[in-house]
Wavefront OBJ file of the C-alpha trace (Angstrom):
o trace
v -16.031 8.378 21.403
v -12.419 6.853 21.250
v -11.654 4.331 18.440
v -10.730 2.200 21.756
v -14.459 2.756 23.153
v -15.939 1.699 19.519
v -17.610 -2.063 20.624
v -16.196 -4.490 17.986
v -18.709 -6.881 17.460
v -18.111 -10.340 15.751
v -21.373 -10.409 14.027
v -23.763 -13.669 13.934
v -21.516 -16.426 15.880
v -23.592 -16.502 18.997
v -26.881 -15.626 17.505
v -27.246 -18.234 14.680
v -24.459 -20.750 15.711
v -22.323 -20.171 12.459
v -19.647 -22.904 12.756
v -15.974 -22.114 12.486
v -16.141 -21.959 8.688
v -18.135 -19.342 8.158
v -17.162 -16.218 5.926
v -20.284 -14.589 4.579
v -23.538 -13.814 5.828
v -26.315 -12.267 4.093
v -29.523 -10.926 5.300
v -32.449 -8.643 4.021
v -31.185 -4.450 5.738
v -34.931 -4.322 7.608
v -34.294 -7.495 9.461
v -31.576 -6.227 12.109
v -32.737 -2.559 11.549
v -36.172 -2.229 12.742
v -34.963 -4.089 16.048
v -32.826 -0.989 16.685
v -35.645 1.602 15.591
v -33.672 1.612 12.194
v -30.661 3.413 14.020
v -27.053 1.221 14.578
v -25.141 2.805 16.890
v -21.098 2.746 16.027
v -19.192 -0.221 16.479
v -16.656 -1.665 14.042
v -15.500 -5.284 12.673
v -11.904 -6.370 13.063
v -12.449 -9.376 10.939
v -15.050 -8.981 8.450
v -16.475 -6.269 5.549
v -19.809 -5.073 4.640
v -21.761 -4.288 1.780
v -24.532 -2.357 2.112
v -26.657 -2.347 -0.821
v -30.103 -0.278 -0.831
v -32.575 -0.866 -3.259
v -35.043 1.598 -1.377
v -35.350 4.805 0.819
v -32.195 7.010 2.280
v -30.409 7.938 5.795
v -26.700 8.571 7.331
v -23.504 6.530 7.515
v -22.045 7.771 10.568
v -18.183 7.751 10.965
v -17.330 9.718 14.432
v -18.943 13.026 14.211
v -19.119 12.649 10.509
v -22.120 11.885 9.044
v -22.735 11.232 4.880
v -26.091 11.068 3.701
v -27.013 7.902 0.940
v -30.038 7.553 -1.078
v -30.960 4.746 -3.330
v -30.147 3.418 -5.213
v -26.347 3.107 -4.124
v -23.804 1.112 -1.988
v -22.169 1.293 1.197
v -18.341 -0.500 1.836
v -17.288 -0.513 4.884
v -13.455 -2.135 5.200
v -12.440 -4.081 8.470
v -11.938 -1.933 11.594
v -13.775 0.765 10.228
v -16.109 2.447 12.647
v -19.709 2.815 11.259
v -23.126 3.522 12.527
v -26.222 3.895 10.078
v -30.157 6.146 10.651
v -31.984 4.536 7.911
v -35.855 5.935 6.825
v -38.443 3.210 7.924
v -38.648 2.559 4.360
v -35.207 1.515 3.728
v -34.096 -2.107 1.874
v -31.709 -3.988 0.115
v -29.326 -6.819 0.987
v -26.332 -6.373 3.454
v -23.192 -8.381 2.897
v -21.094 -9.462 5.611
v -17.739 -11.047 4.494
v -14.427 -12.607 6.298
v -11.397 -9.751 5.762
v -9.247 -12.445 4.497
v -11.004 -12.367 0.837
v -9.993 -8.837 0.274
v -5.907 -8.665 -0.074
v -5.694 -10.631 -3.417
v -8.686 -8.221 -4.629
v -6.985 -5.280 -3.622
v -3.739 -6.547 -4.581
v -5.413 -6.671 -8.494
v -5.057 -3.341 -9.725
v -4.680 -0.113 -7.482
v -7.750 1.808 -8.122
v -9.242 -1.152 -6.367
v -7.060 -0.868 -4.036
v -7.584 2.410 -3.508
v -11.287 2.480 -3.121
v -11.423 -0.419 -0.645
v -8.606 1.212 1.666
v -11.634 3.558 3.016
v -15.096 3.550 3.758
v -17.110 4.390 0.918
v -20.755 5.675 0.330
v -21.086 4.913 -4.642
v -24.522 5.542 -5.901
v -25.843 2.623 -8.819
v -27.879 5.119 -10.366
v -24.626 6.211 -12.748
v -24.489 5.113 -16.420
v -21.679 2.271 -16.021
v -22.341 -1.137 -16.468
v -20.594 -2.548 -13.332
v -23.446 -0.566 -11.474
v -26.021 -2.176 -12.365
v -24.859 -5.496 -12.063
v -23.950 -4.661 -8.335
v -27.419 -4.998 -7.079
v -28.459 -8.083 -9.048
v -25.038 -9.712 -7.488
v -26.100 -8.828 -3.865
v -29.723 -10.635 -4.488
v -27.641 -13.708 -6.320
v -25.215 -13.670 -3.216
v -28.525 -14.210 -1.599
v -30.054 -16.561 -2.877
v -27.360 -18.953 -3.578
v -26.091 -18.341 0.326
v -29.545 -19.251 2.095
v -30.377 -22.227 -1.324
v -26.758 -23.756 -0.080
v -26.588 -26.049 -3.309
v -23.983 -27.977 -4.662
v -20.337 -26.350 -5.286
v -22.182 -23.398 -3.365
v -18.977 -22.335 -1.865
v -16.757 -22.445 -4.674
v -19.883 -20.208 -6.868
v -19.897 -17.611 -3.700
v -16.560 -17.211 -3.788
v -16.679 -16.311 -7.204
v -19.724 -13.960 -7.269
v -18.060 -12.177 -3.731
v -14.988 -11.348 -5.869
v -17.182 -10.096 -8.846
v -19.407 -7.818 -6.720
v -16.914 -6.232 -4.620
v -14.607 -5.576 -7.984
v -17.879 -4.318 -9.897
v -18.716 -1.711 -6.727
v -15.231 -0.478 -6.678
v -14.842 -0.238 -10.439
v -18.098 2.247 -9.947
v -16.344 4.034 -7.149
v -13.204 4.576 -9.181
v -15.104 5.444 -11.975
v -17.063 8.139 -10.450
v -14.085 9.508 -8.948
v -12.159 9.530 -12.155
v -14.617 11.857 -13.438
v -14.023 14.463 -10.432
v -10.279 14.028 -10.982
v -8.651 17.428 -12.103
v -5.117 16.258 -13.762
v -5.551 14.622 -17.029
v -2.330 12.747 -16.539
v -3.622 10.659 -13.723
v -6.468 9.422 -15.771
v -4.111 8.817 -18.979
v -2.081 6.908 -16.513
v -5.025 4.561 -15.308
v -5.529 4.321 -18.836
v -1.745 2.844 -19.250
v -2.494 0.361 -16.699
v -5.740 -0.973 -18.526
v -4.030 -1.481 -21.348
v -0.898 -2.720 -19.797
v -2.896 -5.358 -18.158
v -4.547 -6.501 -20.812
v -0.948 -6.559 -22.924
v 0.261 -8.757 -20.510
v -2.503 -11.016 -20.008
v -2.031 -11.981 -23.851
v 1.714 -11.617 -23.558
v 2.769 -13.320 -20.218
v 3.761 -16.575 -21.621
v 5.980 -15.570 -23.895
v 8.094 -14.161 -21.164
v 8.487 -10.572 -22.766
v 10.629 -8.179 -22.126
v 9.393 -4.465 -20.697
v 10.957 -3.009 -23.734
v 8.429 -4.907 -25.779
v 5.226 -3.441 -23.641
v 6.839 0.448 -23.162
v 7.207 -0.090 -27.507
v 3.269 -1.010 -27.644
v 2.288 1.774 -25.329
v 4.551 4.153 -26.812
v 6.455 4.830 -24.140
v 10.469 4.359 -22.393
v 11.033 1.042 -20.248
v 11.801 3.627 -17.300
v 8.345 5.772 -18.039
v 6.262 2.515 -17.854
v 7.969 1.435 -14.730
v 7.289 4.537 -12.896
v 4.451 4.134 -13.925
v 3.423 0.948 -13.006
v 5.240 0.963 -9.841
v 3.045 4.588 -8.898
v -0.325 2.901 -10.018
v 0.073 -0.853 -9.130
v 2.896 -0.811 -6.551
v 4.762 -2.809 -8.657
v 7.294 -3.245 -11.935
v 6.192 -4.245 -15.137
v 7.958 -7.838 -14.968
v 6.424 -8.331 -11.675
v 2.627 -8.050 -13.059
v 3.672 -9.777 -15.956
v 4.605 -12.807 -13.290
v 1.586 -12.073 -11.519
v -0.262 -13.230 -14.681
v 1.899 -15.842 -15.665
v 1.071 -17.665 -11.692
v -2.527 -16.689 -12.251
v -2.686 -18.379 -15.770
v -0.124 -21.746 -14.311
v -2.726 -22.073 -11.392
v -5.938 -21.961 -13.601
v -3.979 -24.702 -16.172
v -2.861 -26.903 -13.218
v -6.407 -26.523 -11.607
v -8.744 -26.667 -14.548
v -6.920 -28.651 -17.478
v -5.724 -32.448 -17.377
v -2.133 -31.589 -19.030
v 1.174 -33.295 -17.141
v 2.703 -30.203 -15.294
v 5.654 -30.898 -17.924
v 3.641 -29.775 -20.440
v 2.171 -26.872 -18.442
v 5.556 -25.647 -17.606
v 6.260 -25.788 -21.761
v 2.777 -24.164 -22.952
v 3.724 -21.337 -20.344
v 6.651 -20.371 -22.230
v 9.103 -22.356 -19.561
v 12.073 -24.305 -21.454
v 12.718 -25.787 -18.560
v 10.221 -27.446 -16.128
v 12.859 -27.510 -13.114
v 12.898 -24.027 -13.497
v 9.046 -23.809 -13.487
v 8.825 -25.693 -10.498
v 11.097 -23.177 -8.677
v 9.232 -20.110 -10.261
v 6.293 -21.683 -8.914
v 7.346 -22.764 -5.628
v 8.683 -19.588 -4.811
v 5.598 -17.698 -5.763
v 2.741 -20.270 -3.488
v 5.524 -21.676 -1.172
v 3.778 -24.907 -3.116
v 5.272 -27.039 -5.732
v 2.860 -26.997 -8.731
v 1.430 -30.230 -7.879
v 0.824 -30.011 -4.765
v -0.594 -26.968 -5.460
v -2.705 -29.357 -8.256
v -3.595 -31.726 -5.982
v -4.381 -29.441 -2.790
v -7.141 -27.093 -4.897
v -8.544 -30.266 -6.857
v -9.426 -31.864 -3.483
v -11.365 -28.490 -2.595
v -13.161 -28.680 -5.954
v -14.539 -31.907 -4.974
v -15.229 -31.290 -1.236
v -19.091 -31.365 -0.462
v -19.891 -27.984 0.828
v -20.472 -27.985 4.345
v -24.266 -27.213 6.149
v -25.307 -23.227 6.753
v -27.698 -22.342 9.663
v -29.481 -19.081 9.660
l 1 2 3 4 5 6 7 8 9 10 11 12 13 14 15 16 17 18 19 20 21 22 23 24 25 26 27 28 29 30 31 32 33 34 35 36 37 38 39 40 41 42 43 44 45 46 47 48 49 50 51 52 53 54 55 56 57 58 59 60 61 62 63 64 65 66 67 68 69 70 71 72 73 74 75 76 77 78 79 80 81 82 83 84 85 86 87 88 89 90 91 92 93 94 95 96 97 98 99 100 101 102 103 104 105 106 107 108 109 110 111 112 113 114 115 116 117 118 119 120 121 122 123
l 124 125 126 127 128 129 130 131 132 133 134 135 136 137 138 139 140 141 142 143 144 145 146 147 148 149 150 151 152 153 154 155 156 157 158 159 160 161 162 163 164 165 166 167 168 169 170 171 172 173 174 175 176 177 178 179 180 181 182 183 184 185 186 187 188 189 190 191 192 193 194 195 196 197 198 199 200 201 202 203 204 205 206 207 208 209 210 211 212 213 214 215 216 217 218 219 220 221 222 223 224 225 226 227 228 229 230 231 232 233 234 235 236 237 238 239 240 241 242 243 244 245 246 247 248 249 250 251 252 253 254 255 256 257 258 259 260 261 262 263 264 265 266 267 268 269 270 271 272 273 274 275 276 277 278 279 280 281 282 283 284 285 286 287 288 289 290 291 292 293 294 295 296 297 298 299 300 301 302 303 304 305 306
């Protein structure tokens, strides 16, 4: 079968009358499986990305004439436009995540092992000794329960726990694969970029220069750049601005400080010039960046069917 012949479904509108906001579903693996025999036939999802999570039993992910056998306890990603199929055992369960594509770039955009394991479909057993596998499946049964409890600020908490589980599941992925990986260098590397990041995330406002981080690392300016640019598809100065915007919007969201002082507190001797840094970064000045996400905080979720 062509990738043009693949169906590509838009799971759930018709069915349970989502309205126009919807972005994640949840629901139990037997529910849509034993309808189908516990065999999905290929199809794909422009839009959306699924998380399979199975807490019992085994079976096939089927990709074209591929087919990769799973067993649980593990997870299954599948990324938008992927063509998938599944043959479960009749004694198969867990929780299957269904999730709007648009929540994935500034996830993948956070570090590129991330990147890197979300770019594909992927098939990560939880059975390993890492921490971020266990907490995958108790994040899927949260996701859950919070999605079909719908209480207050359930959105905003959903959108938080999405982002943790599918960074936890890909930290697994890239962690198993690190341990396959042949070349030393490429794992001294990824261990750059950890530290790196978290250099810069104490660092960023004091507006550093990369001399200052390749010093710390023990390395040139021009070694840390390659590096950074090979690993995170970008320079060292543009992750250190990445985490500079990231720690301006949590201030402007989250503290009641006069974007004056923000702009001062984030290393910025000139606000004007904050403003521009800003505005050029979210297309937003910072407070209408302030007031636009303060007036989501505050918005009553809206009403779930299904």
């Amino acid at each position: 079968m062509s990738a043009r012949q693949v169906p590509n479904y838009r799971l759930y509108r018709e069915k349970t009358g989502e309205s126009e906001d919807f972005w994640l579903h949840s629901e139990t693996l037997p529910v849509r499986s034993r309808l189908h025999n516990w065999e999905i036939s290929l199809h794909r999802h422009e839009a959306l990305f699924q998380m399979f999570v199975l807490e019992a039993g085994e079976g096939e992910l089927l990709s074209g004439a591929k087919r990769t056998p799973f067993a649980a306890p593990s997870a299954i990603y599948v990324p938008p436009g992927a063509a998938h199929g599944f043959r479960f055992s009749r004694d198969a369960d867990g929780l299957v995540l269904t999730v709007l594509a648009d929540r994935l770039p500034s996830i993948r955009a956070s570090d590129a092992a991330v990147d890197a394991y979300l770019s594909g479909t992927q098939v990560t057993p939880l059975d390993g000794d890492g921490a971020d596998g266990v907490l995958v499946a108790a994040l899927a049964a949260r996701i859950h329960g919070e999605l079909h409890g719908a209480g207050p600020g359930s959105d905003i908490l959903l959108d938080a726990m999405v982002t943790e589980i599918v960074l936890r599941l890909a930290r697994t992925g890239a962690r198993a694969e690190d341990a396959d990986e042949p070349a030393a260098a490429g794992r001294r590397d990824r261990q750059r970029m950890h530290a790196l990041t978290a250099l810069l995330a104490a660092h960023c406002r004091e507006h550093q220069p990369v001399g200052f981080y390749a010093g710390r690392l023990g390395l040139s300016p021009v070694h840390l750049n390659r590096i950074a640019r090979r690993e995170a598809g970008a320079s060292v100065q543009e992750l250190a601005q990445r985490h500079l915007l990231r720690a301006a919007r949590r201030d402007l969201v989250f503290t009641p400080s006069p974007v004056q002082a923000i702009a001062y507190s984030l290393g910025f001797q000139d606000p004007a010039y904050f403003n521009r840094f800003f505005k050029r970064q979210t297309g937003m000045t910072p407070g209408a960046f302030r007031e636009e996400e303060r007036r989501k905080l505050v918005k009553a979720p809206a009403a779930r069917t299904g």
